[in-house]
N, C-alpha and C positions, 0 to 999 in steps of 0.2 A: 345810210347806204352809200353816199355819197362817199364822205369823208372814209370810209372802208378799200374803195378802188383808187384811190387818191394815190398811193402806193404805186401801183401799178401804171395808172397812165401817165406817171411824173416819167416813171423807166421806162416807158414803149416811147413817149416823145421826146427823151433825151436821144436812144438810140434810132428813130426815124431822120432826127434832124442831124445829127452827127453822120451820121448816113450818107443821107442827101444831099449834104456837104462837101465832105471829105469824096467823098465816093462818086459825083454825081457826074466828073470831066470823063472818065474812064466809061463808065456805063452808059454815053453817051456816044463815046467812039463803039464799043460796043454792039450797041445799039442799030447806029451808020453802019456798022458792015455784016449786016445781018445776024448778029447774037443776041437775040431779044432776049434771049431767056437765061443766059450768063450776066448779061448787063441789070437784069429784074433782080437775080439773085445777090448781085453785091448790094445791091437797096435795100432789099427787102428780108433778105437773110440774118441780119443780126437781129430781126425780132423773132424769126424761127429757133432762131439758138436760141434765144433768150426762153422761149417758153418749154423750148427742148428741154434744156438745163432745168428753167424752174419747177416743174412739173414734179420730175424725182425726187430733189432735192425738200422740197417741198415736203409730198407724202413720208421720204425716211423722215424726217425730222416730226412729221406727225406720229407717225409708229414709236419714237421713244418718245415724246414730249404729251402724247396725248391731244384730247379735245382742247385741251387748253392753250394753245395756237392760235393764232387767228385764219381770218379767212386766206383762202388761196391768191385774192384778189389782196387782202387789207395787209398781208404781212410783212414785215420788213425784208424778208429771203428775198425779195423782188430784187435791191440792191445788189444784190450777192449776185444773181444770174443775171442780169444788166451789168455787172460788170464786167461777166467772161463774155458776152454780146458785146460788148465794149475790146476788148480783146481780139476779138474777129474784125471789126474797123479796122483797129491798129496794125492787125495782121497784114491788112489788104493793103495798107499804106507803105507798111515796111519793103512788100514785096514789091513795088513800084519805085523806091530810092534807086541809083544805080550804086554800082557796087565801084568803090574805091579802092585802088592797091597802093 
């Protein structure tokens, strides 16, 4: 059972701490001037994408591949949508460089 989720919470705690990281100066100014709830979502939001994404992708790939998939929890797709969750960090980082002419 175990080794089945293993999958899964390798990719929610890469993206929570990459997160929290990267992300944590900004959501904290945020935070200071009253946007709790914009500052929450740059934290917390790449684990929503991530399960946004996994979710579809997930079931198409059930629909042709059949039962013979693993679990929703145990499969390697986990990679795949933690990576575009991984994608939305980067995003958030790009938009914060200043722009050079």
């Amino acid at each position: 059972m175990i080794v089945a989720v293993m999958h899964q919470v390798i990719c929610v705690v890469v993206l929570l701490v990459l997160s929290l990281t990267l992300n944590a100066p900004v959501a904290a100014r945020m935070a200071g001037d009253g946007n709790w709830g914009e500052g929450l979502g740059i934290l917390v939001g790449p684990v929503m994408i991530f399960y946004i994404v996994h979710a579809p992708i997930y079931y198409a790939v059930r629909l042709v591949r059949g039962p013979a998939l693993a679990s929703f929890a145990g499969s390697k797709l986990n990679y795949l949508a933690a990576l575009i969750g991984l994608t939305g960090i980067l995003g958030t980082l790009a938009q914060r460089v200043p722009a050079t002419a």
